[in-house]
C-alpha positions in Angstrom: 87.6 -135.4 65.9 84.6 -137.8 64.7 81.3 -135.9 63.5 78.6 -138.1 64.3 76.8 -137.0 61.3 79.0 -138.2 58.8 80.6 -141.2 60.4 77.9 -142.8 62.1 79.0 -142.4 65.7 76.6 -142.6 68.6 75.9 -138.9 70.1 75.9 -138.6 74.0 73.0 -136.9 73.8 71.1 -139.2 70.5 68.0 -139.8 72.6 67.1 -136.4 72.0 67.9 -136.2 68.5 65.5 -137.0 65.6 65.6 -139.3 63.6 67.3 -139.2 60.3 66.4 -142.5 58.5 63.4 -141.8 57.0 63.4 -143.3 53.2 63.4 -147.0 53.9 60.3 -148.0 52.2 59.4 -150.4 49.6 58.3 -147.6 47.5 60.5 -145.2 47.6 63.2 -147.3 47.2 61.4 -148.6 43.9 61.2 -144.8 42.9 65.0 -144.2 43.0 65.9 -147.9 41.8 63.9 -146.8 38.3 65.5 -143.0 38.1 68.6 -144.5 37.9 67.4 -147.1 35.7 65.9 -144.1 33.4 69.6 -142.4 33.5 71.5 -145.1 32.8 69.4 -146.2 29.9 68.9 -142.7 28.5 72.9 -142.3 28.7 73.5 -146.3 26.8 70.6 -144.7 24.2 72.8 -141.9 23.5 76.3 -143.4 23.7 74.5 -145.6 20.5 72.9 -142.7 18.6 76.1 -140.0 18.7 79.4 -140.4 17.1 82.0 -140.5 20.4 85.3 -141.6 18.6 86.3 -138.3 17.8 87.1 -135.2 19.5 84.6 -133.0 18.2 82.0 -136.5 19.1 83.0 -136.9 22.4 83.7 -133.2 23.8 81.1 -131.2 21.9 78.3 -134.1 21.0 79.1 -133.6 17.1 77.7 -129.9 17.3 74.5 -131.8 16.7 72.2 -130.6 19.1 68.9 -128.9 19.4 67.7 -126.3 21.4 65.8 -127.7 24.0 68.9 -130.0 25.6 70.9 -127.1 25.3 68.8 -125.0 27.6 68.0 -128.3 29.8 71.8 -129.0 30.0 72.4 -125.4 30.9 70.1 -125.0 33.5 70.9 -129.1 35.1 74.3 -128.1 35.0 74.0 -125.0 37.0 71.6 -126.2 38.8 73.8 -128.7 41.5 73.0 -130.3 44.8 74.2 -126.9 46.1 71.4 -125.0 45.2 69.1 -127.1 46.8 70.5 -127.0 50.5 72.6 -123.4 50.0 69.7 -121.3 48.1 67.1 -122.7 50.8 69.9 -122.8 53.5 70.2 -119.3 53.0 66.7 -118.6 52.4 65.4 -119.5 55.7 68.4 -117.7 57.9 68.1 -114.7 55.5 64.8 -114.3 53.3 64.5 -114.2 49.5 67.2 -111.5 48.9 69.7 -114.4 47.8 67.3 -115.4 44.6 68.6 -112.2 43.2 71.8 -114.6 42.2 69.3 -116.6 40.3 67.5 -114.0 38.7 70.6 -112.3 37.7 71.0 -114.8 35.4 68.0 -114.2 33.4 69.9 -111.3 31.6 73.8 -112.6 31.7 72.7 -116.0 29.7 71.1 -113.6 26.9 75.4 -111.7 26.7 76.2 -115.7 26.1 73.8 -116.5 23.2 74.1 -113.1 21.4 77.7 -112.1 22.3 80.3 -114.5 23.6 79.3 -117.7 21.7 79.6 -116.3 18.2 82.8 -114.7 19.2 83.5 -118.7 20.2 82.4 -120.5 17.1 84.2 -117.8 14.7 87.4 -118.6 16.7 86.7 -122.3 16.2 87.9 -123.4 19.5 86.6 -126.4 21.9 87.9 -124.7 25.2 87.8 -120.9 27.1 91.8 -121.2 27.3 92.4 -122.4 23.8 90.0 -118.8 23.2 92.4 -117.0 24.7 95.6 -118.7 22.9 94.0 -117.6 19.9 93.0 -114.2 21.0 96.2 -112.9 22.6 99.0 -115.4 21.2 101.5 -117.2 23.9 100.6 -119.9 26.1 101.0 -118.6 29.5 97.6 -117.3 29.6 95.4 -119.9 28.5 98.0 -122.6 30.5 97.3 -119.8 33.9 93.5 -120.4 33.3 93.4 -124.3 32.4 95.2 -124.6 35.6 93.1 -122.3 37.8 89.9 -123.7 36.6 90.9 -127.4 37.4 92.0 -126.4 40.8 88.5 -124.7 41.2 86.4 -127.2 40.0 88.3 -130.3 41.8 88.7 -128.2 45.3 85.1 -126.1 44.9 82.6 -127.2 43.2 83.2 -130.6 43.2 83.5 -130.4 47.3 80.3 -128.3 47.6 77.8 -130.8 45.6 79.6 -134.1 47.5 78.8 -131.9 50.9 75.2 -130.9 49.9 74.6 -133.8 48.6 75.9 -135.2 51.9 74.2 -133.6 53.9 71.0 -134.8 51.9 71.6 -138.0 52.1 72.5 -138.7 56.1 69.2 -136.9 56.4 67.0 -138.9 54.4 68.8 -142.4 54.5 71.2 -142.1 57.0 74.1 -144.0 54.8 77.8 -143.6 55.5 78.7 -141.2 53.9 81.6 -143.0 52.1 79.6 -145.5 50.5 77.2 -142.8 49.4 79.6 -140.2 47.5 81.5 -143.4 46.0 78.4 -144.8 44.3 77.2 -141.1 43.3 80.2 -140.4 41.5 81.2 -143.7 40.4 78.1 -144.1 38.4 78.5 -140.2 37.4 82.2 -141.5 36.0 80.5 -144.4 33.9 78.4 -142.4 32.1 80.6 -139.9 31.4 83.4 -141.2 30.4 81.3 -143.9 28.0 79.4 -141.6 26.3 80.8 -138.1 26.1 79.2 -134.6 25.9 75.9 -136.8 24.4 75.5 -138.5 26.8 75.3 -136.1 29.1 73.0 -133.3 27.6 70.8 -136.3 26.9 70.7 -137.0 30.4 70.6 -133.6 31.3 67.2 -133.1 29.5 65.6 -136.1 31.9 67.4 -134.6 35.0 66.2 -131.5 34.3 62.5 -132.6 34.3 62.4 -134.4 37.0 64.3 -131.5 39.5 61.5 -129.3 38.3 58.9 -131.7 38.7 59.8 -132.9 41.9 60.5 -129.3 43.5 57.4 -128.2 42.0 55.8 -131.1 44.3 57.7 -130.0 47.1 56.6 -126.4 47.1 52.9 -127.6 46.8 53.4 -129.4 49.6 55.3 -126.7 51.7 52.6 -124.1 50.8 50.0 -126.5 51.6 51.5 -127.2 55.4 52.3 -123.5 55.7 48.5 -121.7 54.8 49.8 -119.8 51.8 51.6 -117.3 50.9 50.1 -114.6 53.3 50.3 -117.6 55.9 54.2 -117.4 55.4 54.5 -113.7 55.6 53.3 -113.7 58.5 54.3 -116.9 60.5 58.4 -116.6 59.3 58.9 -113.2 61.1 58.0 -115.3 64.5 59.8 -118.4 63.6 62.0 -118.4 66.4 63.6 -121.6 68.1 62.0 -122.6 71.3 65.5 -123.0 73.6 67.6 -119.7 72.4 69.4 -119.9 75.8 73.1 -121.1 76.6 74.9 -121.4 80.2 78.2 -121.1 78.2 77.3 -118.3 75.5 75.9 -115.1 75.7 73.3 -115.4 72.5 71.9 -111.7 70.7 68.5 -111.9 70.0 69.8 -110.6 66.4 71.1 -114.3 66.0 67.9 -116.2 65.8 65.6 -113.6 65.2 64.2 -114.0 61.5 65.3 -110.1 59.4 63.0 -107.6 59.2 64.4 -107.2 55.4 63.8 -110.5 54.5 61.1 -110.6 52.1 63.0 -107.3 50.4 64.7 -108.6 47.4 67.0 -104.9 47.4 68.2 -104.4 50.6 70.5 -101.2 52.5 73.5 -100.6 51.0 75.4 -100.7 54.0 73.7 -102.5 56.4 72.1 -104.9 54.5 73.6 -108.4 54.2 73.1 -108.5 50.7 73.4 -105.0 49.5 71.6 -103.7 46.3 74.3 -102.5 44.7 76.3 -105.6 44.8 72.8 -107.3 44.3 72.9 -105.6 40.9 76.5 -105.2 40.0 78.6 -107.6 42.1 76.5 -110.4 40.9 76.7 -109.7 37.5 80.0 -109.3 37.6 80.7 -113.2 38.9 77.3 -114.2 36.6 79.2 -113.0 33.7 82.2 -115.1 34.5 80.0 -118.1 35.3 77.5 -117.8 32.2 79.9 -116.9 29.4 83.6 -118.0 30.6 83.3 -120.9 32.6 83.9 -124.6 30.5 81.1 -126.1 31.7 78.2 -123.7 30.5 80.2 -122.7 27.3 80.8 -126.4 26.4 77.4 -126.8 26.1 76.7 -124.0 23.7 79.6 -125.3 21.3 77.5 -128.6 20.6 74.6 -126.8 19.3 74.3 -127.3 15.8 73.8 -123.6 14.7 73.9 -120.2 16.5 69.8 -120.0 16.2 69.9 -123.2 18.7 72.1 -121.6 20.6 70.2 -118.4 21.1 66.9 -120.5 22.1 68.9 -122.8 24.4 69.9 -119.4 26.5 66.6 -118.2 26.2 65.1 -121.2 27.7 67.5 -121.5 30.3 67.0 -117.7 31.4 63.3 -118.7 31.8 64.2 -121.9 34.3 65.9 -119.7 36.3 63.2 -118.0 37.4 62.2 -121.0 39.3 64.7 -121.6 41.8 63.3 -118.7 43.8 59.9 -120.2 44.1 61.0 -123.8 44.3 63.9 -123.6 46.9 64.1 -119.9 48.5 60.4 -120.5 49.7 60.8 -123.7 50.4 63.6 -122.8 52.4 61.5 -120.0 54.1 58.2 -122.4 55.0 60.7 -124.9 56.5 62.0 -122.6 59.4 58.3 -121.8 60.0 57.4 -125.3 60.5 60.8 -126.8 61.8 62.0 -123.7 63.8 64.0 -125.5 66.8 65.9 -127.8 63.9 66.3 -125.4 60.9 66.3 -122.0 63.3 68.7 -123.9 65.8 71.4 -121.4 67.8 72.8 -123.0 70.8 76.0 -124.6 69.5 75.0 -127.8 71.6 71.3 -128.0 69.9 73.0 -127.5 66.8 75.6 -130.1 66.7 72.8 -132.4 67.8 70.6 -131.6 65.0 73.3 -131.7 62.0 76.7 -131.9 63.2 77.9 -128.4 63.2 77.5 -125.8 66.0 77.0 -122.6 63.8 73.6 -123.2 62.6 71.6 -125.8 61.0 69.9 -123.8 58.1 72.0 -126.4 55.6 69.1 -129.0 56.6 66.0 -127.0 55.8 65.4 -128.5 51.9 66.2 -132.1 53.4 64.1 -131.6 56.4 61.2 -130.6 54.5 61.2 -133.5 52.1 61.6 -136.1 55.1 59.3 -134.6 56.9 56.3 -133.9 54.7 56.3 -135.7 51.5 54.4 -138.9 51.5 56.2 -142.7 50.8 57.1 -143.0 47.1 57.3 -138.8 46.8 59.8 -138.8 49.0 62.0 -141.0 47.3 61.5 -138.8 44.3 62.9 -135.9 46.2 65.6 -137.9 47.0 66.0 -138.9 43.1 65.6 -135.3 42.5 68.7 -134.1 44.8 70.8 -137.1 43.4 69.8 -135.6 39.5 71.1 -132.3 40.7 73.8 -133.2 42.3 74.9 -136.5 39.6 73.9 -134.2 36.8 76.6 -130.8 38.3 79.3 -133.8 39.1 79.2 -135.4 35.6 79.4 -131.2 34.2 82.5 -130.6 35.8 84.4 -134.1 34.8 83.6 -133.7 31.5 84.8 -129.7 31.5 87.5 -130.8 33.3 88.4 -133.7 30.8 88.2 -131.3 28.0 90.2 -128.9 29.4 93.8 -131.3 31.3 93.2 -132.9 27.6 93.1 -130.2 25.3 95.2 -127.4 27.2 97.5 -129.6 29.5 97.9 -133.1 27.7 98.5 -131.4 24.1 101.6 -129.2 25.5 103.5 -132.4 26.8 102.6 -134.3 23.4 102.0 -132.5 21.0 102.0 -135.2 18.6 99.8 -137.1 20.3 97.2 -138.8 18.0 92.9 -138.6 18.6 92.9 -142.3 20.1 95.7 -141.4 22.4 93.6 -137.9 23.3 90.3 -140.1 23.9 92.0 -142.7 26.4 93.7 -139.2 28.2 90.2 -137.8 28.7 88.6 -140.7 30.0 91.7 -141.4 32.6 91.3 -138.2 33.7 87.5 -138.2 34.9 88.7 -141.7 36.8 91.6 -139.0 38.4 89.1 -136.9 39.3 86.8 -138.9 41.1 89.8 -140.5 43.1 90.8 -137.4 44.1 87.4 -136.4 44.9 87.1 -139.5 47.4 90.2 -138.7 48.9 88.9 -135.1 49.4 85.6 -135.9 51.3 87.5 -135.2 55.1 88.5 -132.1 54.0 84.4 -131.7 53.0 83.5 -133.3 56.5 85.7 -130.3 58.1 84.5 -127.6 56.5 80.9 -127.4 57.0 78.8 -124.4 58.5 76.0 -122.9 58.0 76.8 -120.5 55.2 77.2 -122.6 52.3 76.0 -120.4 49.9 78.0 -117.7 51.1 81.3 -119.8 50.8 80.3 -120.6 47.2 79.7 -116.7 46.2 82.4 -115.3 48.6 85.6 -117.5 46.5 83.8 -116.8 43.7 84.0 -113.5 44.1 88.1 -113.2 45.0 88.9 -115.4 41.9 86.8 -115.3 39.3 86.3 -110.8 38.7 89.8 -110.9 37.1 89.1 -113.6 34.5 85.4 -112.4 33.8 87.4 -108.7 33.3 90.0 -110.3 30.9 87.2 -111.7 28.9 85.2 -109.0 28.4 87.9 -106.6 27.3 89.2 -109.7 25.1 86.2 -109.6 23.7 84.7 -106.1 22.8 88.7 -104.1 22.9 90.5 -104.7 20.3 93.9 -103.2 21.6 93.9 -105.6 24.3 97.2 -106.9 24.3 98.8 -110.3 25.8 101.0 -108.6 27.9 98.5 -106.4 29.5 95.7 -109.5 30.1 98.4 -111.3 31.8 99.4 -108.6 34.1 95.8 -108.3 34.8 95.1 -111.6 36.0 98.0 -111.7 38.1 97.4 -108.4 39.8 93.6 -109.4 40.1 94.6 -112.8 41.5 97.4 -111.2 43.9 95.0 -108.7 45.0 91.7 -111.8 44.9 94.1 -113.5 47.4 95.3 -110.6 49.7 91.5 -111.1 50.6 90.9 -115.1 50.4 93.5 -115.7 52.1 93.2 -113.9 55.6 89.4 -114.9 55.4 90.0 -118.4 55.7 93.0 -117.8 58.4 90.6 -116.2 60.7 87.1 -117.6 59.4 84.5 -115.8 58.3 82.9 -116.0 62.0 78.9 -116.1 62.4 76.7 -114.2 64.5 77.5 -116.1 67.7 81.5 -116.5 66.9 82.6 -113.0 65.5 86.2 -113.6 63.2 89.0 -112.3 64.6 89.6 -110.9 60.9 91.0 -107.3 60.5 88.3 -105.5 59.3 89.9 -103.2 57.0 90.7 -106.6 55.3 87.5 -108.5 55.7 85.0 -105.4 56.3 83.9 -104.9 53.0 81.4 -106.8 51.4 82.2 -109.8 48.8 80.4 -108.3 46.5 81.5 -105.2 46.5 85.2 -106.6 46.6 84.1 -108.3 44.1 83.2 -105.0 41.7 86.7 -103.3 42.8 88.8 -105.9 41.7 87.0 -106.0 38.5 87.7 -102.4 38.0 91.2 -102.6 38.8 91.8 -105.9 37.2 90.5 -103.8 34.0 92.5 -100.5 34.9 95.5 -102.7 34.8 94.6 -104.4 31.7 94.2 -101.7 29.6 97.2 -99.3 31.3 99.3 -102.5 30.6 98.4 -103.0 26.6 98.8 -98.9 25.5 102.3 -98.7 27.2 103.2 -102.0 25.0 102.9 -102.7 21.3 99.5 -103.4 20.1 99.1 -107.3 19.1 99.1 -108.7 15.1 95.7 -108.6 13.5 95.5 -111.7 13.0 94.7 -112.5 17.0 92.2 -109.6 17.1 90.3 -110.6 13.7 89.8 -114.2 15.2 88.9 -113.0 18.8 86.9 -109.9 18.8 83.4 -109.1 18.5 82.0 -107.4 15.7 78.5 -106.9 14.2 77.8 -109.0 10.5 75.2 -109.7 8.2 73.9 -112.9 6.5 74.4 -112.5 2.5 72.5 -114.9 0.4 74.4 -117.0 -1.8 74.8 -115.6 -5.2 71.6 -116.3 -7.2 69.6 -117.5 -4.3 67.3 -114.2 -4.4 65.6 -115.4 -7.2 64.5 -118.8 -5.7 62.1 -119.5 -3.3 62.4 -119.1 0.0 61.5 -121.3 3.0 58.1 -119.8 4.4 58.9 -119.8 8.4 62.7 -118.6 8.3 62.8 -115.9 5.0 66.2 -118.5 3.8 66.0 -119.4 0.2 65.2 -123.0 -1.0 68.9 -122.8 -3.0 71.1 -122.6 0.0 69.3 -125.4 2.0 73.0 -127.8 3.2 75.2 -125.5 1.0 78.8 -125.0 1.7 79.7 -121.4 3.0 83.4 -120.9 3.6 84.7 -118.4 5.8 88.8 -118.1 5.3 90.8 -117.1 8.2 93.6 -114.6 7.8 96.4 -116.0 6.1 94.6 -117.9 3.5 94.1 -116.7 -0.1 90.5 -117.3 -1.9 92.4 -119.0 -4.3 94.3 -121.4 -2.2 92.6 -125.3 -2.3 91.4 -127.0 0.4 89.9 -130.7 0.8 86.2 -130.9 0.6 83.5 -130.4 3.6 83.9 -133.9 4.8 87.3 -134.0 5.0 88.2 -130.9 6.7 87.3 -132.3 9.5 90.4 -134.7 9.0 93.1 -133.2 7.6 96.0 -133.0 9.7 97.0 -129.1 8.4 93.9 -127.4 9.3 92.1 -127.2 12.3 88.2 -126.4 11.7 85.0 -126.1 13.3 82.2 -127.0 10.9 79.3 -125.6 12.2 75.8 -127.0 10.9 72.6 -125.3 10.5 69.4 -126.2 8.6 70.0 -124.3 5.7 73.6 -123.8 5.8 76.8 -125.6 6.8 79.7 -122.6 7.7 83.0 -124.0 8.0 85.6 -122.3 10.0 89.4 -122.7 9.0 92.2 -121.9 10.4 95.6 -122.7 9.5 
């Protein structure tokens, strides 16, 4: 059946509905004509400046850079298309209690800089399964997770920015949607596959300034309609749709009356929607998969040219993300107060004039707000703004992806294969994925409501507990064994699945159309399904590895955490030091060698710059002002 939304189709009933092309003047036109001129140069700039013709160059940027496009990159990357229509989505059906998955953040981020990552860099590896090669030996866990994590990002997160960003678009421009998503990723693909990791933390950096100067604008805006703050307090709780009556359904007034919770960021425990206990832990545990397991945010931190970059990148992105709250929840809020029959829709009829869909219409209230409110030339940088968001998340995930069918996939069926060959497999793949992304855009048509954010944390929550569990015991227990973290993640994904799987047979239902679900399989809350399979996913893990042998030392040397301290190169104490870091003048650029097990301190190895290429030993030479450490591992 044809949505008119997506396909263009004239509604029966499209004299009542409003109109949706709004951004067709001269000047914002000539606003989003030079953003993409500004991306598109910024990415040629970089594709010049950074070495691409090497692995190293093209998936991890030459471990060159700074700080501050490592936080940027982070926070763009996160920050998708999604978050714009799914944080305010939610925000205005629900209240602010959903920027707790935001703020969560601010603490997970630091476990990345101070724990994970030099766990990472020690290991010398490029990708999260190629960690967990080295970590537990065998290749059935680190194939399990390559696999897994391309299926999520081609059939999830890929799906949910081409829908946000979808639903963006028809608002603003009214476009088909075809020719919209085809541009958007085809010029995603060109810059990613041209420049590499570069260019895309390059362009990161400008994306991420202008999505926070643009949703800054926004918000002025929206508090500027609203009255304020105390305006909005008080107008939301009585932002209720004019028509809340259907001859064909029996409506609650529970179903479009705004929550008497919602400005309470902790809510009940049991009857709250978002319950503080899952607020606190259930997030945390799907944070900690996201933040310090998942190839796209890791990636990032692996092309920082020392650990002290890294730290401040994760510092800097923690602060970002105490923005979203403020620059979409609100947002999200102030729109149902002014738009309340579009954004607080709930006859089904209504509804599917309004946005397509006859669960709700909170999906529009970002979109609505900027086409209704911003003035010409603004508006087209909102528009800019939602296409940074969602180009920069899109051009994330094919670059992860790359990385990861190249390095974990392509390597098993050739493992001869030579860097050139590894470069052309990498940039195929990105052109794979955005064919298969076109061809997945009905399925994206089909499968909108008006819980988008919930469809994002709910998978999230039966898949990823079991691999954030794995890590973390990889990580910080040393008798973690292979045996027992693959018997983990198949009991957490049987058990992730025994959940998923019924969901999305009966749908999740809304308040109108309860789900048929049973609800000793569906009655518990995600997130706290989401803490339970952690726990047994780690009950398992560890019950599994002390009733087998413990693993070779040489796995849990490589892969475990462990606390160290710099020593000074011999000498260097009586030397000057540099007067802002405490580092002596004699170590600035000297060579540190760190041997893996298995290597002697007497046995000879080529010199710093050609490590890098010596077919025997794989390295990760990792840069710092003072200091150049080179991993080795034979």
């Amino acid at each position: 059946m044809e949505n008119p939304i997506f396909v263009g189709a004239k509604n029966p009933s499209s004299e009542t509905a409003p109109q949706k092309v709004t951004v067709n003047n001269i000047s914002d036109i000539a606003v989003i004509i030079c953003y993409f001129i500004l991306v598109i140069g910024v990415g040629i700039w970089s594709m010049f400046r950074t070495n691409r013709g090497t692995v190293g160059g093209y998936f991890l940027a030459g471990q060159t850079m700074t700080w501050w496009p490592v936080g940027a990159s982070l926070f763009a990357s996160n920050i998708g298309s999604g978050h714009f229509v799914g944080l305010a989505g939610t925000g205005a059906a629900r209240g602010i209690a959903v920027g707790g998955f935001e703020w969560n953040a601010l603490f997970i981020v630091l476990l990345l800089g101070w724990l994970f990552v030099p766990v990472y860099l020690t290991a010398g590896v490029i990708t999260m399964p190629q960690y967990l090669k080295k970590r537990f030996g065998g290749t059935r866990i680190s194939l399990y997770l390559s696999v897994i994590s391309l299926f999520l990002y081609i059939f999830t997160k890929i799906s949910v920015d081409m829908f946000s960003g979808a639903v963006f678009i028809q608002q603003a421009l009214g476009w088909n949607i075809y020719v919209a998503v085809i541009a958007l990723l085809s010029i995603t693909a060109l810059y990613t596959v041209t420049g590499g990791l570069a260019a895309l933390m390059y362009t990161d950096t400008v994306q991420t300034f202008v999505i926070i100067a643009g949703a800054f604008v926004l918000t002025g805006f929206a508090f500027f309609e609203v009255g304020g703050y105390s305006a909005l307090l008080e107008k939301y709780r009585s932002a209720i749709p004019s028509n809340s009556q259907s001859d064909r359904y029996n409506i609650s007034p529970e179903c479009y009356t705004p929550r008497d919770d919602a400005f309470q960021l902790l809510r009940d425990p049991v009857t709250g929607d978002l319950p503080w206990p899952g607020v606190l832990f259930g997030i945390a545990i799907i944070g900690a998969w996201y933040w310090c397991s998942d190839q796209v945010i890791v990636q990032r931190c692996l092309a920082a040219r020392s650990l002290t970059h890294v730290k401040a990148g994760c510092i800097l992105c923690g602060y970002l993300k105490l923005l979203p709250m403020f620059l979409m929840v609100f947002p999200g809020m102030i729109s149902r107060v002014l738009f309340p029959d579009e954004v607080g829709c709930v006859v089904p009829e209504l509804c599917q004039q309004v946005c397509g869909t006859d669960v709700g219409c909170s999906n529009i209230a970002y979109p609505k707000l900027v086409v209704s409110i911003m003035p010409n030339g603004l508006r087209g940088l909102m528009l800019a703004v939602m296409l940074a968001a969602l180009m920069s998340s899109l051009a994330s995930i094919f670059n992860s992806s790359s990385t990861l069918f190249t390095m974990d996939i392509w390597t098993r069926l050739r493992p001869q294969a030579r860097e050139s060959e590894l470069m052309v497999v990498g940039r195929v793949w990105v052109l794979v994925i955005v064919a298969v992304s076109i061809c997945w855009i009905p399925v994206v048509q089909a499968s909108q409501s008006g819980q988008l954010f919930d469809y994002i944390q709910s998978v999230t929550c039966y898949l990823a507990p079991p691999i954030a569990a794995v890590f973390f015991l990889a990580v910080f227990v040393k008798r973690v064994n292979e045996p027992g973290a693959f018997w983990g993640l198949m009991g957490g994904l049987a058990m992730g699945l025994c959940r998923m799987v019924p969901e999305f047979w009966f749908g999740s239902g809304s308040c109108l159309f309860p789900t048929d679900c049973p609800t000793l399989v569906c009655g518990v809350h995600y997130l706290y399904f989401a803490i339970v399979l952690f726990a047994c996913t780690s009950v398992l893990t560890l019950l599994v590895s002390y009733c087998t042998p413990a693993i070779e030392d040489k796995h849990v040397s490589i892969g475990s955490f462990k606390l160290g301290v710099f020593k000074p190169l011999p000498g260097a104490s009586n030397h000057p030091v540099h007067p802002s870091t405490g580092t002596p003048e004699s170590a600035r650029r000297q060579p540190v060698l760190i041997l893996r097990p298995g290597l002697g301190e007497s046995d000879e190895l080529a010199p710093p710059s050609d490590v890098s290429t010596n077919p025997l030993v794989q390295c990760v030479i990792h840069k710092s002002e003072y200091t150049t450490h080179i991993f080795v591992n034979i």
